[in-house]
C-alpha positions in Angstrom: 40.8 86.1 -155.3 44.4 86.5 -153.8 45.2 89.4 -152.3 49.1 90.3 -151.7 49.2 93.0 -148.8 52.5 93.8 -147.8 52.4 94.8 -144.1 55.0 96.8 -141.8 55.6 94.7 -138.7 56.9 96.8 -135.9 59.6 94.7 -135.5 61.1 95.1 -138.6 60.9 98.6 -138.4 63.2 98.4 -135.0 66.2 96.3 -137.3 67.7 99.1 -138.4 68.3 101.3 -135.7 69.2 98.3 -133.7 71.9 97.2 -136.4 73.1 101.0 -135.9 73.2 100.5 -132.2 75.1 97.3 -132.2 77.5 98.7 -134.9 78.5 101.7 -132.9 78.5 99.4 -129.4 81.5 97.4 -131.6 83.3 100.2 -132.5 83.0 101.5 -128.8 84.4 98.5 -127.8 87.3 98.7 -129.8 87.9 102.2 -129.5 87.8 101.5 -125.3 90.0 98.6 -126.1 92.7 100.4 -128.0 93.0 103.2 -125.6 93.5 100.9 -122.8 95.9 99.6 -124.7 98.0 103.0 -125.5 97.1 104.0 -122.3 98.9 100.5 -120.9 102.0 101.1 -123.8 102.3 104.7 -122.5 102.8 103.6 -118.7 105.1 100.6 -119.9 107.4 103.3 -121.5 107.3 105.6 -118.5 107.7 102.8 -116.1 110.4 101.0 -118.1 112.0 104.2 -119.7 112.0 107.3 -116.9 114.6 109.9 -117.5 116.9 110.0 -114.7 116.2 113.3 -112.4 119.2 113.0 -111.3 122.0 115.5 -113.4 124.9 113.3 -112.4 123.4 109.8 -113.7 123.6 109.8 -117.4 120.2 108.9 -119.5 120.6 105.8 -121.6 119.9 106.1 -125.3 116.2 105.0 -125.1 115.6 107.2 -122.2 116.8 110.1 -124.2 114.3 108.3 -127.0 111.7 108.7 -125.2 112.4 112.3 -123.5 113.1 114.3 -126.7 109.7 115.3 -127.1 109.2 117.1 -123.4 108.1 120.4 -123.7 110.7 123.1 -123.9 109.9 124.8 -120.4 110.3 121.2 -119.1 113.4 120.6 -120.3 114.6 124.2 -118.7 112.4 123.5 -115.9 115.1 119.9 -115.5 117.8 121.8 -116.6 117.8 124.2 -114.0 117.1 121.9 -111.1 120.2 119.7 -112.1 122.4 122.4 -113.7 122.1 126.0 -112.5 125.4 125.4 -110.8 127.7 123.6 -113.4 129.8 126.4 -115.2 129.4 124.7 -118.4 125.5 124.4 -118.6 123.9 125.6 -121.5 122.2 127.6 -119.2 124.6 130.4 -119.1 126.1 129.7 -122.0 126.1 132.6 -124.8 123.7 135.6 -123.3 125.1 139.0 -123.9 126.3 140.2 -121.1 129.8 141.8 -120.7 129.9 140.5 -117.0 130.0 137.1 -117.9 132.6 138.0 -120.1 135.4 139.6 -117.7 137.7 136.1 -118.2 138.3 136.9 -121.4 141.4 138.8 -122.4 141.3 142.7 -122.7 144.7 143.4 -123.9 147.8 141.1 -125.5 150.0 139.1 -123.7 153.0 140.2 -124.7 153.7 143.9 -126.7 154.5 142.2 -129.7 150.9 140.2 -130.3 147.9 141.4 -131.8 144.7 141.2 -129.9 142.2 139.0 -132.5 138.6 139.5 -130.9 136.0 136.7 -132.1 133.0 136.9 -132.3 130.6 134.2 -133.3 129.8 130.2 -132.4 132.3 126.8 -132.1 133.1 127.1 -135.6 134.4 130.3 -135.1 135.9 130.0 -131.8 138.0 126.9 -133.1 138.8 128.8 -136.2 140.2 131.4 -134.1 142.0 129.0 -131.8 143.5 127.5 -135.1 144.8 131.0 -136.2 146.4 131.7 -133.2 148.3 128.3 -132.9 149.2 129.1 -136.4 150.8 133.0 -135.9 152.1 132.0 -132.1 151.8 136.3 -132.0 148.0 136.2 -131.3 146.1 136.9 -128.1 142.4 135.9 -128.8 139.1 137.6 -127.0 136.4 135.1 -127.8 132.4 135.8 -127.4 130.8 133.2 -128.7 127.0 131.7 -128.1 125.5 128.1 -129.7 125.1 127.6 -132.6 124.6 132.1 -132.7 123.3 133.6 -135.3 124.4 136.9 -137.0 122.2 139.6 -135.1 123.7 137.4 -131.9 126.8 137.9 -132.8 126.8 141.5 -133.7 125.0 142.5 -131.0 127.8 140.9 -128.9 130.2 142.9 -130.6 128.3 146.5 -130.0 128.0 145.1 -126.9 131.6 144.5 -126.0 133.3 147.8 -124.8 136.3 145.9 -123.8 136.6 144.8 -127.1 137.4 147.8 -128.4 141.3 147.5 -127.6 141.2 145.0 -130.0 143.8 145.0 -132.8 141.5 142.8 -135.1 137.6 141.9 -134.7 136.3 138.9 -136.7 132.6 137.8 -137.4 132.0 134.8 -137.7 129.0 133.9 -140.1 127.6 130.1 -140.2 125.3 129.3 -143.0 123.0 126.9 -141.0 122.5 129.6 -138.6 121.1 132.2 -140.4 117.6 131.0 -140.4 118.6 132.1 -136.3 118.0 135.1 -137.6 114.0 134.7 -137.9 114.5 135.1 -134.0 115.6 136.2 -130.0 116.3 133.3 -128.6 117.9 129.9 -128.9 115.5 127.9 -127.1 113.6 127.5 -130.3 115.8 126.0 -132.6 117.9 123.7 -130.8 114.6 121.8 -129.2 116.4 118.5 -128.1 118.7 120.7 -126.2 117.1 124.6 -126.0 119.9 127.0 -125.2 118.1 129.8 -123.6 120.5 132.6 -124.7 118.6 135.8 -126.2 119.6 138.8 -128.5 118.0 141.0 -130.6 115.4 140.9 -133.4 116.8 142.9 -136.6 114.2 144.6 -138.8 115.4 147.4 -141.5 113.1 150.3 -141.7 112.1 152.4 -144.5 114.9 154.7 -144.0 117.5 151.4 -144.1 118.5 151.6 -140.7 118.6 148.6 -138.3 115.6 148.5 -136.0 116.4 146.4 -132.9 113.5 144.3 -130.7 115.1 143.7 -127.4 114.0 140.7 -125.4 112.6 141.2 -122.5 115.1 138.9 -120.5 119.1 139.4 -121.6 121.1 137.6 -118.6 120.8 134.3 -117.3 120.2 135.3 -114.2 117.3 137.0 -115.2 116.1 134.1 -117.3 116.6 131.3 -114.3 114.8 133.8 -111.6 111.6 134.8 -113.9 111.5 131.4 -115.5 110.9 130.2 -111.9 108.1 132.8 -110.9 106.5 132.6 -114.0 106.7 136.0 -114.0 105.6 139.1 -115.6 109.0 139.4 -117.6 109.1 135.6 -118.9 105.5 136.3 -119.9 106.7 138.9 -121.9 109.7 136.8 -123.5 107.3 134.4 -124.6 104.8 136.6 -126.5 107.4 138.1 -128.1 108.7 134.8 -129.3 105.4 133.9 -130.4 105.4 137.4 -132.4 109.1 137.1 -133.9 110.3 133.3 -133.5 109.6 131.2 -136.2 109.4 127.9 -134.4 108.1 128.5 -132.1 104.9 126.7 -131.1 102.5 126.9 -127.8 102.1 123.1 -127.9 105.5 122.7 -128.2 106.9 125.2 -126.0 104.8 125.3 -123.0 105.1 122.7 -119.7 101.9 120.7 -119.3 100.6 117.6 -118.0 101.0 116.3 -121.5 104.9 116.0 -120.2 103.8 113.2 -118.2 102.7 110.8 -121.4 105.3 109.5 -123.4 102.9 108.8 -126.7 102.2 112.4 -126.6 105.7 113.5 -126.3 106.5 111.7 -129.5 104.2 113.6 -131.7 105.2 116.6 -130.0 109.0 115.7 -131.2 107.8 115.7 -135.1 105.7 118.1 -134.6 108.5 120.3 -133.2 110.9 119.0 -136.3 108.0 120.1 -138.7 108.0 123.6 -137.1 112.2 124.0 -137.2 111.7 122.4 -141.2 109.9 125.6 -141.8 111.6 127.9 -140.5 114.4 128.2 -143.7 111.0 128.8 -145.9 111.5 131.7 -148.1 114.9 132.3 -146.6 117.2 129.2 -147.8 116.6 126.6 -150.8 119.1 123.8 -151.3 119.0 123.9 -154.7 119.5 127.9 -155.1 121.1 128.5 -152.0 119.5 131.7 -149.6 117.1 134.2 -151.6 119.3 137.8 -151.6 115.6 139.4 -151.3 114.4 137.9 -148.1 114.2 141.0 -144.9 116.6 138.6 -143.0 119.8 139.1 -145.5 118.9 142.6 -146.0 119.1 143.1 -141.9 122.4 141.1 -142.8 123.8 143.5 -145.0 123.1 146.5 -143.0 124.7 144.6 -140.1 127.8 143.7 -141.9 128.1 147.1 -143.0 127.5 148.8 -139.2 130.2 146.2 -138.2 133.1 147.0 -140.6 132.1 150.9 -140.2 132.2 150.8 -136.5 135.7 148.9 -136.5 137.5 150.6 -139.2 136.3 154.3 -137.1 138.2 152.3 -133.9 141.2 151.8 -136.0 140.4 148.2 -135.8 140.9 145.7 -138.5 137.6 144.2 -139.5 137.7 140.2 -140.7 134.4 138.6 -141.5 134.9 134.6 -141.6 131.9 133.1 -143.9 131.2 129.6 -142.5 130.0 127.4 -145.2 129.1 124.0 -142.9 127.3 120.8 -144.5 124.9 121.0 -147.2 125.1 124.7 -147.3 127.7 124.7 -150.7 129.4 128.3 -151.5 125.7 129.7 -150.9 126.5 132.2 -147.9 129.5 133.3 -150.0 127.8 133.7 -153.1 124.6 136.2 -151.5 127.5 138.3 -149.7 130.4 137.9 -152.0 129.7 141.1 -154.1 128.4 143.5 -150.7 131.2 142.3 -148.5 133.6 143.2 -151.9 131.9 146.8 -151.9 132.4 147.2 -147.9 137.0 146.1 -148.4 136.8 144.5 -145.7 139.1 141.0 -144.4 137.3 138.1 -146.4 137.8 134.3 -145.4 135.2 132.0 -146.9 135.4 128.3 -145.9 134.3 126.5 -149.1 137.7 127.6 -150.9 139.9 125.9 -148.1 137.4 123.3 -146.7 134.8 122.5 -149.1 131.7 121.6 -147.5 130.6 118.9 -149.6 133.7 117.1 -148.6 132.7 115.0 -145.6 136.0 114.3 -144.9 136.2 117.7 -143.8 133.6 117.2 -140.5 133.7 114.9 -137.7 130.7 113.0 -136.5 129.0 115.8 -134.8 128.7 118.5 -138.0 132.2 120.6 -136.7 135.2 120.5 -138.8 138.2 118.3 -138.2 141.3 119.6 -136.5 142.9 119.7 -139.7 140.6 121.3 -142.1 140.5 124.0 -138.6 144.4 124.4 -139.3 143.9 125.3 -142.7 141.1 127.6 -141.5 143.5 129.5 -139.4 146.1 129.4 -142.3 144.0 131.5 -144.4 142.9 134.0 -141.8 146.5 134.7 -140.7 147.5 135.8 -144.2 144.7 138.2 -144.4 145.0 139.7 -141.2 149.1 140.0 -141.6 148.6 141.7 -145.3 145.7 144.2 -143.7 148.5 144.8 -140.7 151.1 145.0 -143.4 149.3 147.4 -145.0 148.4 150.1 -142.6 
């Protein structure tokens, strides 16, 4: 009789686990293999690539590449080591303080011109430049910050005592830079180049009055002394930020030996243009242009209304310039056509003169051309000489 007996030999019972053990000893292997590699790829880049620390050698195109994803408080960290001299850093640029603004004119320049205060970004200052080419009777008070948003701009404007001898004060309103609103600083928003300007946070309360978070740091001077201690105060700045600035992102933000790795800095760069994508969320839609029930526009109504109250109580003439810039359309116009109608006040709206789906309107950089900036100032002098005619 045959007898079939299966028997369990130790060493088959060991195959398994030892076919596990040599499967994960591979993939070890080329795990170890790749990050030697990306760790070689990242030193390459470095080594071939650095970012010149020097503010008067200019970065090539791949060393700009290669640098846009340093951390914000690098960037400032660079910025201020190469720049806290130069007049025309973005470090002092735009932060609301009326002692940075003693160059600009406080009365006309001769009895017979009108004293036009702006108040607003590029676009507006250039729109206001064209105007006063245009009239040739014009003396023009500009306060302007990059790329500023609304609650910037009106804050400037409460902010600007001298600025009360002003014949005419104009707002100027860009479409792209309402989603600004959603915060108090412009470090956020502008991450290849942070501007590290503050103003207010608007909120409207229950009682429809504007409720106003200061930041914690409003000069540049402050800014460039706490940013270098690490103080208390820049603390503060950045909590707030994380409270009330949309963007803005720890991983992003914050200086770290991450800096030093050029792999890393590239996802921090899309992950920093994921976090700015967001930002217009609820706020702006392409297709249906900004929602008129989102907090932001109703902080914008209430400001727009404090604004042309406050100036026509002065005896001043109030202007509001709505900037309609690329791929924005007539939307700014059309969610504050109908309040701005209500409030009679000086109304200049861009995409009846330079339509913004026009791109021969722009130059390169998103600005309008010289031209379509004459026609600009066209249109604001007739409305400013009927409301002068008129009183």
């Amino acid at each position: 009789m045959n007898h079939s007996i299966e028997e369990n030999h130790p060493l088959e019972n060991n195959q398994v686990p030892m076919q596990r053990l040599q499967k994960l000893t591979a993939v070890g292997k080329v795990g170890a293999w790749m990050g030697f590699w990306l760790i070689l790829i990242d030193l390459g880049i470095n080594l071939l690539f650095p970012f010149p620390n020097n503010g008067n050698q200019t970065p090539s195109s791949l060393q700009r590449y290669f640098d846009y994803g340093r951390s914000i408080e690098g960037k400032l960290n660079r910025m201020i080591k190469t720049e806290a001299t130069k007049r025309d850093s973005l470090l002092v640029a735009g932060w609301i303080d009326p002692q940075s603004w003693r160059d600009q004119p406080a009365v006309v320049a001769a009895d017979d011109d009108l004293l036009v205060a702006v108040y607003g970004m590029s676009f507006a200052n250039q729109a206001g430049e064209a105007l006063a080419e245009y009239d040739g009777k014009i003396t023009l008070r500009q306060i302007a910050g990059p790329s500023a948003p609304p609650n910037h701009s009106f804050a400037a404007y409460q902010a600007d005592q001298e600025g009360r001898n002003a014949d005419v004060v104009m707002l100027g309103i860009l479409a792209s830079s309402v989603k600004r609103m959603r915060s108090l600083s412009g470090m956020n928003w502008t991450y290849e180049n942070p501007s590290p300007y503050t103003y207010p946070y608007y909120q409207v309360d229950q009682a429809g009055e504007l409720v106003a978070v200061e930041p914690a740091i409003a000069t540049a001077e402050e800014f460039m002394t706490s940013f270098q201690r690490q103080d208390q105060r820049w603390q503060q700045l950045k909590a707030q930020m994380e409270q009330y600035d949309y963007p803005f992102d720890r991983f992003v933000f914050e200086e770290n030996l991450m800096d030093h790795s050029a792999l890393i800095r590239l996802i921090r760069r899309g992950w920093a243009n994921r976090m700015r994508n967001q930002g217009e969320i609820g706020l702006y839609d392409p297709r249906r242009g900004f929602n008129p029930d989102a907090p932001e526009m109703e902080a914008l109504q209430v400001m727009l209304t404090k604004f042309v109250t406050t100036a026509k109580t002065a005896e001043q003439i109030p202007i509001v310039l709505l900037i309609n810039d690329q791929g924005y359309d007539a939307h700014l116009y059309e969610v504050l056509a109908e309040h701005l109608e209500d409030l009679d006040v000086g109304l200049v709206s861009t995409h009846t003169i330079v339509p913004s789906n026009d791109p021969r309107n722009f130059i390169s950089d998103g600005h309008f051309t010289p031209e379509a900036n004459q026609k600009i100032g066209a249109a604001l002098q007739k409305v400013i000489r009927s409301k002068v005619g008129s009183q």
